[in-house]
C-alpha positions in Angstrom: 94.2 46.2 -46.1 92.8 47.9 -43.4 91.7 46.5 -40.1 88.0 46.5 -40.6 89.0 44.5 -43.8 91.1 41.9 -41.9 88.4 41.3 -38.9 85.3 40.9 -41.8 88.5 38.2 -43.5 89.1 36.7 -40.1 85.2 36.1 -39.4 85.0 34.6 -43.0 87.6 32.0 -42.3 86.7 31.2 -38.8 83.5 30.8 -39.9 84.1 28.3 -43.3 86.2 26.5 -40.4 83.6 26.0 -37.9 81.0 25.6 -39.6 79.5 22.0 -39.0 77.5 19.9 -41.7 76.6 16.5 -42.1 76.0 15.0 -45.4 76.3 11.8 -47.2 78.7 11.2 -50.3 77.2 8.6 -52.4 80.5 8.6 -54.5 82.5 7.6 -51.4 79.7 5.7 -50.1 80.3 7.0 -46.6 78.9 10.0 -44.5 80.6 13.1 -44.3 81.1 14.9 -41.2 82.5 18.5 -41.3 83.7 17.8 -44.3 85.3 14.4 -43.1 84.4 10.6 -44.2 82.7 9.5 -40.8 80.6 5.7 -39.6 78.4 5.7 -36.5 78.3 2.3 -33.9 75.3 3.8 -32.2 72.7 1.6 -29.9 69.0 2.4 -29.0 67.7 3.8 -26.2 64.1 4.9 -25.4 64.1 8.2 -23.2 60.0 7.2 -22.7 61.4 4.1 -20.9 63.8 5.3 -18.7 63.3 7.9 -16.2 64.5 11.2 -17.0 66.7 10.5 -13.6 69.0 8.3 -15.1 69.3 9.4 -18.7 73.0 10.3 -18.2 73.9 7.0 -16.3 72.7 4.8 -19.5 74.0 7.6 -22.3 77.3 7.6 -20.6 77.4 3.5 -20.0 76.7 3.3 -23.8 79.1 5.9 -24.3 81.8 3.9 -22.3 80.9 0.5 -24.4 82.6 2.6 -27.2 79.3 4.2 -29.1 80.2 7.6 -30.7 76.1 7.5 -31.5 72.6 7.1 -29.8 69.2 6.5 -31.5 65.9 6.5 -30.4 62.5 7.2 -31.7 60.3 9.4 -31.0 56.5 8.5 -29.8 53.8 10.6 -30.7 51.0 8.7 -28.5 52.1 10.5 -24.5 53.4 13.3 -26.9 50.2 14.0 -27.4 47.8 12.4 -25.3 44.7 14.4 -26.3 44.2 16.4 -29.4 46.0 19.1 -29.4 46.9 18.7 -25.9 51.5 18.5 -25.4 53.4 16.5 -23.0 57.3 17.2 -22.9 57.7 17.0 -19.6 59.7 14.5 -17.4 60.3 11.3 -19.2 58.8 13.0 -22.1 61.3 16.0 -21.9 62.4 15.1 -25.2 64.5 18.5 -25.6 66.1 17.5 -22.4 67.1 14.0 -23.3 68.8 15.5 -26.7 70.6 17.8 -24.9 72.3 15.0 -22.6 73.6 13.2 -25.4 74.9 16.1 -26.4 76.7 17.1 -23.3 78.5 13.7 -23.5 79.3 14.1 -27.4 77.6 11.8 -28.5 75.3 12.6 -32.1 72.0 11.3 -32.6 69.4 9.2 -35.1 66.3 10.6 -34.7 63.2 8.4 -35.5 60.9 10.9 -35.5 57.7 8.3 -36.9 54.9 9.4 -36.8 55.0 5.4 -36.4 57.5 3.7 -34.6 56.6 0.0 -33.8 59.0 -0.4 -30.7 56.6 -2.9 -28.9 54.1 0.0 -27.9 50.5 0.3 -27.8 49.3 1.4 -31.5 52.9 1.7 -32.4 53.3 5.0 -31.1 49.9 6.4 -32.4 47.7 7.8 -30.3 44.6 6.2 -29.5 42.2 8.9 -30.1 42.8 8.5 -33.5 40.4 5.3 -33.4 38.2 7.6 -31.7 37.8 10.3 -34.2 37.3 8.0 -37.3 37.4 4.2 -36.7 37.7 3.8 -40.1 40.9 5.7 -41.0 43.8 4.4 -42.6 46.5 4.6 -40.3 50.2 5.1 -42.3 48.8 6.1 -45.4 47.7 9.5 -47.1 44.0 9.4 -46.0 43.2 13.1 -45.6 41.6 12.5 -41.9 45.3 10.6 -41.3 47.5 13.0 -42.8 45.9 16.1 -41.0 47.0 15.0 -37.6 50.3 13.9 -38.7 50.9 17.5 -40.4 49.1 19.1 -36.9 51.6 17.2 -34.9 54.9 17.4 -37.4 54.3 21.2 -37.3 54.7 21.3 -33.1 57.7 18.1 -33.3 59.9 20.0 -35.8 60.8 23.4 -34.8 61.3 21.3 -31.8 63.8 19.1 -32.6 65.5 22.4 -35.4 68.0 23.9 -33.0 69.2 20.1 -32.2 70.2 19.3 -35.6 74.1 18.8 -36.1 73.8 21.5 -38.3 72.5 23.9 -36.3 74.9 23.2 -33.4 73.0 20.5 -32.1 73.5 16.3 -32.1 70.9 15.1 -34.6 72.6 14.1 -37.9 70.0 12.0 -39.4 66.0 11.6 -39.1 64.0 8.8 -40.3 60.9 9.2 -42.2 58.4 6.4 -41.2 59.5 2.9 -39.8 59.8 -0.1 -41.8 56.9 0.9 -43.9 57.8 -1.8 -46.6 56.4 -4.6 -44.6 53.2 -3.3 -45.0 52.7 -1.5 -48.6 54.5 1.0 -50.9 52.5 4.2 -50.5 54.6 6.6 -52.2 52.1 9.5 -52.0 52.6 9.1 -48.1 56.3 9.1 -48.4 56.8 11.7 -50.1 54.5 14.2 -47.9 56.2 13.1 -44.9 59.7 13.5 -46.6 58.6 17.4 -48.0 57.2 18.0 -44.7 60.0 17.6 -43.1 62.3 19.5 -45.9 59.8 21.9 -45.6 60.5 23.0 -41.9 64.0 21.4 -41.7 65.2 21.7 -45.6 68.2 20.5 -46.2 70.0 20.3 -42.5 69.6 16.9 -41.8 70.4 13.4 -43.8 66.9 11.6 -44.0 66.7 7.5 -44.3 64.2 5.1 -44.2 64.5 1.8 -42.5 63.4 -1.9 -43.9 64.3 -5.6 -43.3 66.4 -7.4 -45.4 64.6 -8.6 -48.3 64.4 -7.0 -51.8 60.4 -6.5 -51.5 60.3 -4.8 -48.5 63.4 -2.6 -48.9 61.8 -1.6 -52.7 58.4 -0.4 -51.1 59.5 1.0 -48.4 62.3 3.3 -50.8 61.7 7.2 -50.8 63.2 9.0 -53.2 66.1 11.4 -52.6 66.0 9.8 -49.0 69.1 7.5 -48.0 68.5 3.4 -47.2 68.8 1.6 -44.7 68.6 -2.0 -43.7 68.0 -4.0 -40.4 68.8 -7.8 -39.5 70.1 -9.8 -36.5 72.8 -11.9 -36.4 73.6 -15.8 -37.8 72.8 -14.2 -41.6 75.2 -13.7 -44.5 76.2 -10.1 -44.0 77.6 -9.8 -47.6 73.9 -11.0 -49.1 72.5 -8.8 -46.8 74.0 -5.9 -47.8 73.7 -7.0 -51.3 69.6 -6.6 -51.2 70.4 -3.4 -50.0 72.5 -2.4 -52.6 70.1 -3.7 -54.9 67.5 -0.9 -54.0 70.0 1.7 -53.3 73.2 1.0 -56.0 75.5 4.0 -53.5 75.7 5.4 -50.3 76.9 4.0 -46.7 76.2 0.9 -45.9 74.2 1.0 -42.4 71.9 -1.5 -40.3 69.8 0.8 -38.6 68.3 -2.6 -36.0 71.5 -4.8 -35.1 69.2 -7.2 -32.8 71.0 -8.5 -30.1 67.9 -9.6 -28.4 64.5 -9.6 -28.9 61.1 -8.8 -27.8 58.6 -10.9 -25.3 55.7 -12.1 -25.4 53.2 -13.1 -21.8 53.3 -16.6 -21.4 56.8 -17.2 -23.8 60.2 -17.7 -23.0 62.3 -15.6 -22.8 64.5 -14.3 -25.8 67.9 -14.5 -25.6 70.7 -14.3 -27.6 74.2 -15.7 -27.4 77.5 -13.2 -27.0 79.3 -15.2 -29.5 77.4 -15.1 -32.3 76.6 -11.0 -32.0 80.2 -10.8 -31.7 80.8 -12.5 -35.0 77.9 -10.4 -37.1 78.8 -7.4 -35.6 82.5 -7.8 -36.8 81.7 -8.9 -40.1 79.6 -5.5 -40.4 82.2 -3.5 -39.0 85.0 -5.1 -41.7 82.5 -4.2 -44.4 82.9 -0.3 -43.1 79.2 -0.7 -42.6 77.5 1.8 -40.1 75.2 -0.2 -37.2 72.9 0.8 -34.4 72.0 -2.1 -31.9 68.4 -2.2 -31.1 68.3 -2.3 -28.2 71.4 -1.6 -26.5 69.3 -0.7 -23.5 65.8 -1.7 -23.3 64.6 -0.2 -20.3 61.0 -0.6 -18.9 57.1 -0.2 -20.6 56.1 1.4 -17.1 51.9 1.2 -16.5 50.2 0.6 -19.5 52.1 1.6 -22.5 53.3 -1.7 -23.3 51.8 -2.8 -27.0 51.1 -6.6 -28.6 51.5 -8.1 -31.7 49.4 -10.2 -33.7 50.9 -13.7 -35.2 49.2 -17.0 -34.9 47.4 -15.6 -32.0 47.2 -11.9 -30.5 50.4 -11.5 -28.2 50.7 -9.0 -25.3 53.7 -7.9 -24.4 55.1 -7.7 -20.5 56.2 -4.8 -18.7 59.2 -5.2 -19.2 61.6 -4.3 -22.3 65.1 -5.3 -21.1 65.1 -7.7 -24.7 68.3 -9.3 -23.6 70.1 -6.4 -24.4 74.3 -5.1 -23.3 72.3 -3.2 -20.8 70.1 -4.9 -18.9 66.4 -3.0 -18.0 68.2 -1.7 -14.7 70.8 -0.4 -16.8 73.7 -2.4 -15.2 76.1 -3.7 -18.3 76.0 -7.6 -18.6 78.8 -9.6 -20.1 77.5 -9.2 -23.7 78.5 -5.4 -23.0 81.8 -6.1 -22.2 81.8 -8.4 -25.2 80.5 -6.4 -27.7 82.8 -3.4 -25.7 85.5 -5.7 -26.7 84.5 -6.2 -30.5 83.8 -2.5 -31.0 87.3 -1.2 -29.9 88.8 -3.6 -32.8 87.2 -0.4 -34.9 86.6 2.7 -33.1 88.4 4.1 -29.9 87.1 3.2 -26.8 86.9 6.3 -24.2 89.7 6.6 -21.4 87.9 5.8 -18.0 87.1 2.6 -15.8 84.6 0.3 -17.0 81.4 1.0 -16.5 79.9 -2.2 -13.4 76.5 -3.7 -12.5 75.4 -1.7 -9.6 74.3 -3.0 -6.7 70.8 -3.2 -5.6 68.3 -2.7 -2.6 67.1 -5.8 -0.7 64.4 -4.8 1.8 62.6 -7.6 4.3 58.9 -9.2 2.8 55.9 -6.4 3.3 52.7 -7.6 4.8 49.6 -6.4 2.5 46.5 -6.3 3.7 43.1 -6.2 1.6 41.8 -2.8 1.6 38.9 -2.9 -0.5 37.0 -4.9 -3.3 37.8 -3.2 -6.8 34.3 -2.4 -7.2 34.1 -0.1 -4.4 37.3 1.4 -5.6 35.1 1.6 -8.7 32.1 3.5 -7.4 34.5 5.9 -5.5 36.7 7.5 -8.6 34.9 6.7 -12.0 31.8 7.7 -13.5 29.4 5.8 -16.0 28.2 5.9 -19.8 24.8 4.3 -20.8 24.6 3.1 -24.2 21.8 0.7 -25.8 25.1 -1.1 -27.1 28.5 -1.3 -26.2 30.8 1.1 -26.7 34.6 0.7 -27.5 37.5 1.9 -24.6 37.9 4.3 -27.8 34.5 5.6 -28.0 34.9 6.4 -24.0 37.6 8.0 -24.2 39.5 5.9 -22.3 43.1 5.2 -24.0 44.3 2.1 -21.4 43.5 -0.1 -18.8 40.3 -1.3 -18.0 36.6 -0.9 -18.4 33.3 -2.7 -16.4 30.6 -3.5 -18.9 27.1 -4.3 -16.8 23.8 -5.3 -17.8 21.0 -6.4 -16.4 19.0 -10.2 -17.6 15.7 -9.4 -18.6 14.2 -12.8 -19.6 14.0 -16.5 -19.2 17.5 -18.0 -19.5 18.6 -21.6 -20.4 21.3 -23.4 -17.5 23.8 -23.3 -17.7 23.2 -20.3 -20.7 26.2 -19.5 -23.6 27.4 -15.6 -23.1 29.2 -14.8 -26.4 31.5 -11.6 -27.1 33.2 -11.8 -30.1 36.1 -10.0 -30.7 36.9 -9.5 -27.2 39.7 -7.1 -26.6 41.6 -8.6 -24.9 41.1 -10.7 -21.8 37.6 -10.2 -19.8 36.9 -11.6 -16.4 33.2 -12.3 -16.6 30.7 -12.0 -13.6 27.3 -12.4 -12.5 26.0 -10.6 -9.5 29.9 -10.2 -9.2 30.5 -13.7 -8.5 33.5 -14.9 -11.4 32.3 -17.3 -14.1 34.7 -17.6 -16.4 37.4 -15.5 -18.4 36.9 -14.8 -22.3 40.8 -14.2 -23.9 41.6 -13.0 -27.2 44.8 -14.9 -26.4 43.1 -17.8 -26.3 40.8 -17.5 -28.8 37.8 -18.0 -26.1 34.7 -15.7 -27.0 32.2 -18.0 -25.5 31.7 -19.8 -22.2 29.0 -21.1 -19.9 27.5 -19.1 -17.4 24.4 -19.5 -14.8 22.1 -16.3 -14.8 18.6 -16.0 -14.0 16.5 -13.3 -14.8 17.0 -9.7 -13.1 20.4 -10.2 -12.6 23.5 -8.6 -13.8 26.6 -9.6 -15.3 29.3 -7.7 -15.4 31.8 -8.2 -17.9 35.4 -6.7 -16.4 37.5 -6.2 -20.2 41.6 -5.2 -19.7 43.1 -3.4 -22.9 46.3 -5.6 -23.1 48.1 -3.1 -25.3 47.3 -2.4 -28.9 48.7 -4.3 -31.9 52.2 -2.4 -32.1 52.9 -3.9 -36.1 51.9 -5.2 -39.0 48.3 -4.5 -41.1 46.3 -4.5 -37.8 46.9 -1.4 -35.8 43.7 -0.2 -36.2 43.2 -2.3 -32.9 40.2 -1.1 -31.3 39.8 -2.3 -27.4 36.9 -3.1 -25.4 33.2 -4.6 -26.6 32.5 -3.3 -30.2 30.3 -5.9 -31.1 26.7 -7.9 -30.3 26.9 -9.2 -27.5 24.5 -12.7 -26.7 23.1 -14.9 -24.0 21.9 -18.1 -25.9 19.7 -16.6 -29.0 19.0 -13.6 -27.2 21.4 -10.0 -27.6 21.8 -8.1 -24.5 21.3 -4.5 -24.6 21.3 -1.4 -22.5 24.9 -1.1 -21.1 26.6 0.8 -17.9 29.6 1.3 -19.2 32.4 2.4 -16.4 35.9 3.5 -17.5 37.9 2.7 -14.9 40.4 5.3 -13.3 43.8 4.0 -12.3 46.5 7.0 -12.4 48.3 8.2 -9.8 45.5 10.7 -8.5 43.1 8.0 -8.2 45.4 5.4 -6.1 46.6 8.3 -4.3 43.0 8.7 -2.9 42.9 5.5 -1.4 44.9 5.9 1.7 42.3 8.4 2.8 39.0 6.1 2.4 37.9 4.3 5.4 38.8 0.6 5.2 35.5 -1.0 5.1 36.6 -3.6 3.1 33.6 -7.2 3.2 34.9 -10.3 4.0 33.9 -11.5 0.7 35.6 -14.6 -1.4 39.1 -13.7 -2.5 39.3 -16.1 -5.5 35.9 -14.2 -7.1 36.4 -10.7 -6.0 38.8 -8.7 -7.5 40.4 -6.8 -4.7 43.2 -4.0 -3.5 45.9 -4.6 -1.6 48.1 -2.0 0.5 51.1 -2.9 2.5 53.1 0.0 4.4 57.0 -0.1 5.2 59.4 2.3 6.0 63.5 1.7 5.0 66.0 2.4 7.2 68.0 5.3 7.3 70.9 3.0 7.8 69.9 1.3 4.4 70.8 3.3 0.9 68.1 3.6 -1.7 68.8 1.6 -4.8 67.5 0.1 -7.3 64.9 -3.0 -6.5 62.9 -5.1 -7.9 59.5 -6.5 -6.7 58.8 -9.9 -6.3 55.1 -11.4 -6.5 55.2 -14.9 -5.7 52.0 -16.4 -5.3 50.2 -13.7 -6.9 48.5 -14.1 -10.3 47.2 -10.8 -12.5 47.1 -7.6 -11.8 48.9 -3.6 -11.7 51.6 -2.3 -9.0 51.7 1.1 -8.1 55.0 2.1 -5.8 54.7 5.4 -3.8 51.0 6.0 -6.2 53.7 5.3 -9.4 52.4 3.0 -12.1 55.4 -0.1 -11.7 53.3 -1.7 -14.6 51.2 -5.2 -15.4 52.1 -8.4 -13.4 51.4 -12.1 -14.4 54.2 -14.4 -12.9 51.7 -16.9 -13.1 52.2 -17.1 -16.9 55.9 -15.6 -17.3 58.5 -15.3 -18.0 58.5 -11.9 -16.3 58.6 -12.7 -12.8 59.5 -9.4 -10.9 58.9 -5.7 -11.5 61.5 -2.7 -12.1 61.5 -0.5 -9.4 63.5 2.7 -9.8 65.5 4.2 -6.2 63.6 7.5 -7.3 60.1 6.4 -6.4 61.2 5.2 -3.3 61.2 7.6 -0.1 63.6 7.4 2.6 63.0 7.2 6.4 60.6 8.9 8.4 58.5 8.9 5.4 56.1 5.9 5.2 56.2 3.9 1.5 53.1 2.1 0.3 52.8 -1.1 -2.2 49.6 -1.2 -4.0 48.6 -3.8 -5.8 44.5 -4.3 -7.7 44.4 -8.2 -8.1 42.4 -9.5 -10.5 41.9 -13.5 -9.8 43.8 -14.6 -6.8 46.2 -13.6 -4.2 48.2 -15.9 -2.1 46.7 -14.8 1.1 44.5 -17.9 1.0 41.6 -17.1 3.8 44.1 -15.5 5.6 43.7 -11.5 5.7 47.2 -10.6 5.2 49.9 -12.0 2.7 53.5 -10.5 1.6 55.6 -9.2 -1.7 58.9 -8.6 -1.3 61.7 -6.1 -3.3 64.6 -8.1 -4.4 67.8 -7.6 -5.8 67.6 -9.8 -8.6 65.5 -9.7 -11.7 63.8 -12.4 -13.1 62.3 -12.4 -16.7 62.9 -15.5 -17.9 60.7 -17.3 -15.4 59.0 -20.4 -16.5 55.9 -20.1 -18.6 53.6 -22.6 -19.4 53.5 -23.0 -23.6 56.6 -24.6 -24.1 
């Protein structure tokens, strides 16, 4: 054998060696990794609610707890904002984010949607999708739905290709859709989403599908040649459990793709929590059955500015800003005792990493900033958005506006009744209602209030202030146009010819404010909605950390930090008392910081022209709230 012969041997070898695969044995029931019977305790992370910052700090504090796996999803909607317009930058640097779990050697699920749920506006969707046909069948194979999923898959998957496990990379499994059993068995739509992956990815990557834990949902939301999965919390029967999924799905691992140690909020609800103990005691019985599990969420993180979504139950529910969802990690990332108990439970099985113990952090304290009212919002208004006329009103969809708010005026042009009955039905969401910009009242989806008493006279104007809360995130109703979409009447009569003002609130636009003269009116704080700046500087003795801003005494409104978007307040309501604020959107000494807050029913200031907020070191959200 000559020595050409040996090196070609050598290669061949080293190469059969090497090579990595990961597969599923449905004889075994178990996944096969390199070859090798293999079980993932993974937890869920969102890289869209963390800043890109601190990715490593929560992948290597999950990591630490014991995980050998990460999931997360994927989320189309700040993918791509626009048609045809891509965002992977930042905390949408999803190649980025993939690459730090690797680095720490940790594989990842991949829940690529196009849906995801995950308590964000439209699920994930984006919103223009409303725009371009309000009548389109979201998650289904309606040709004007499909052909934006296919546009999009066709940018996302040669992506995501060189992070595949096979390829070198950590992604061993992708999921196709997200719980699509709750809400019909579409097995057209399955199946293209399953060959459009295959089609770009083929065979390097296990696919599953995800469903809760009864028979119905788990048949419908079956693919074929596409591995099961099941989700459920704790305090069940794990065996029965597992038996529905074995029921659609006779072999393969057994895996809970959502182990809820927490769950989601709701405004004006307590908070959820969930005991230690009895995680502790599901998870174990899981982990005896060999069973693979992913804790959703083993960090929740933060729904920073608007991209928090809603649900729809009894009555619509927004969600708060924040997503910490009671989780190991808590939205600051610091591990709470659950982590150390569930650490504890999870070295019973797998081994935990050498190292010290991950510990809360501590955080930045700073003394109470005076804020000072800058300006009315409607001269903020006149000074950064422009107008649409429309005989009727138009949708935030039909504006081309995705979140936030939008002013709705119109001028009274006859006789009116007193007091007279403004109706909007089908408000979306919550609308602060005005007449010659003194308040009247507040119409709330939430509340189920689409009528209310106001006093107008002829020739003047009301203005109709609506707030998108966040799109319906679940269910049959995500198809959740925002804004005025429908007649809208004084007593008998319909008001027509609208002035329709999106209003601009990113950074640009709050940026600009410092600049503008402060000519603010001395007009009435309870019925003006107003903007409030307060200045401080921190010390150069004092270390930037983490904080977390405090409104007592303030009611409704958004919180910029440094221009940044700390999201949607309401401590008036709960339980979410206090905001996240990251150390990286704070700026150290000389440089000057600025707290902006646009107020929308009442500040704490009284007549008084000045009033404070203050940044904490302790969260709060599970303040009181006044249903329960």
């Amino acid at each position: 054998m000559n020595l050409y012969t040996l090196i070609l041997c050598f290669l061949f070898v080293a190469k059969t060696v090497f090579t990595r695969s990961f597969t599923v044995d449905y004889k075994q029931n178990t996944f096969l990794k390199d070859g090798k019977p293999f079980r993932y305790m993974s937890g869920s992370i969102h890289y869209f609610r963390v800043p890109n910052q601190f990715w490593y700090d929560r992948l290597y504090k999950m990591k630490m707890a014991g995980l050998n796996a990460i999931q997360t999803y994927v989320e189309w909607n700040h993918h791509e904002p626009e048609p045809g317009e891509y965002n992977f930058k930042g905390d949408y640097d999803l190649p980025k984010f993939l690459k730090t779990a690797h680095d720490l050697g940790l594989v990842v699920i991949l829940r690529s949607g196009p849906f995801i749920d995950a308590e964000r506006d439209m699920g994930g969707l984006p919103y223009w999708l409303l725009r371009n046909n309000p009548d389109i069948k979201l998650r289904s194979f309606d040709p004007t739905y499909i052909k934006y999923v296919d546009r999009w898959y066709k940018i996302l998957l040669p992506l995501i290709e060189p992070y595949l496990y096979n390829n070198g990379g950590p992604i061993i499994t992708l999921q196709i859709e997200n719980e699509y059993g709750s809400i019909g068995c579409d097995a057209q739509y399955k199946s293209h989403l399953r060959d459009l992956v295959r089609k770009t990815l083929k065979t390097d990557v296990v696919l599953f599908t995800t469903d809760g834990s009864s028979s119905s949902v788990l048949s419908c939301g079956k693919t074929d040649e596409v591995l099961s999965t099941i989700d459920f919390g704790t305090g069940v029967n794990v065996t029965y459990n597992f038996e529905m999924l074995r029921w659609t799905q006779a072999s393969g691992p057994l895996v809970n793709s959502e182990f809820y140690p927490g769950w989601l909020d709701h405004w004006g609800q307590p908070h959820a929590q969930v005991s230690s103990e009895s995680i502790v005691e599901t998870l174990t019985d899981m982990l005896h059955a060999n069973a693979s599990v992913n804790v959703y969420m083993f960090h929740g993180g933060t729904s920073f500015g608007f991209t928090a979504g809603s649900n729809l139950g009894s009555t619509f529910q927004a969600c708060p800003t924040s997503y910490d969802y009671d989780a190991p990690l808590s939205e600051a990332g610091d591990p709470t005792p659950k982590y150390y108990a569930m650490r504890e439970a999870i070295g019973k099985f797998f081994p935990l990493p050498a190292g010290p113990v991950p510990q809360p952090a501590p955080k930045m304290k700073l003394p109470p900033i005076t804020m000072k009212k800058y300006m009315s919002l409607w001269e903020f208004i006149s000074k950064t958005s422009s107008s649409v006329f429309s005989t009727y009103p138009l949708s935030f969809e039909d504006l081309s506006h995705p979140f936030g708010f939008v002013l709705y005026e119109t001028t009274v042009t006859f006789q009116t009744p007193d007091p007279a009955i403004l109706t909007v039905k089908g408000i979306a969401d919550r609308a602060h209602v005005y007449v010659n910009r003194v308040l009247q009242g507040i119409l709330s989806r939430e509340q189920k209030t689409e009528s209310i008493p106001i006093k107008v006279l002829e020739g003047q104007k009301i203005e109709i202030l609506v707030e998108n809360q966040g799109r319906i995130c679940s269910g049959y109703y995500i198809n959740d146009r925002k804004g005025i979409f429908q007649n809208v009447t004084l007593g008998s009569q319909m008001l027509v010819n609208w002035t329709m003002t999106p209003i601009v609130m990113d950074s640009d636009s709050i940026e600009q404010i410092g600049g503008w003269k402060n000519n603010m009116k001395k007009e009435n704080p309870v019925s003006v909605p107003s903007i409030y700046i307060g200045s401080f500087t921190i010390s150069n003795k004092t270390k930037i950390l983490d904080s977390f801003l405090r409104l007592d005494g303030w009611h409704k409104g958004v919180a910029f930090l440094n221009n940044f978007n700390l999201g949607r307040y309401w401590p008036i309501v709960g339980p979410q008392v206090t905001l996240y604020a990251p150390s990286i959107y704070f700026q150290a000494s000389p440089t000057v910081n600025q707290i902006t807050l646009i107020e929308f029913e009442n500040s704490p200031c009284g007549n008084k022209d000045t009033c404070t907020v203050q940044f904490v070191d302790t969260p709060v959200v599970n303040g009181t709230t006044p249903l329960y």
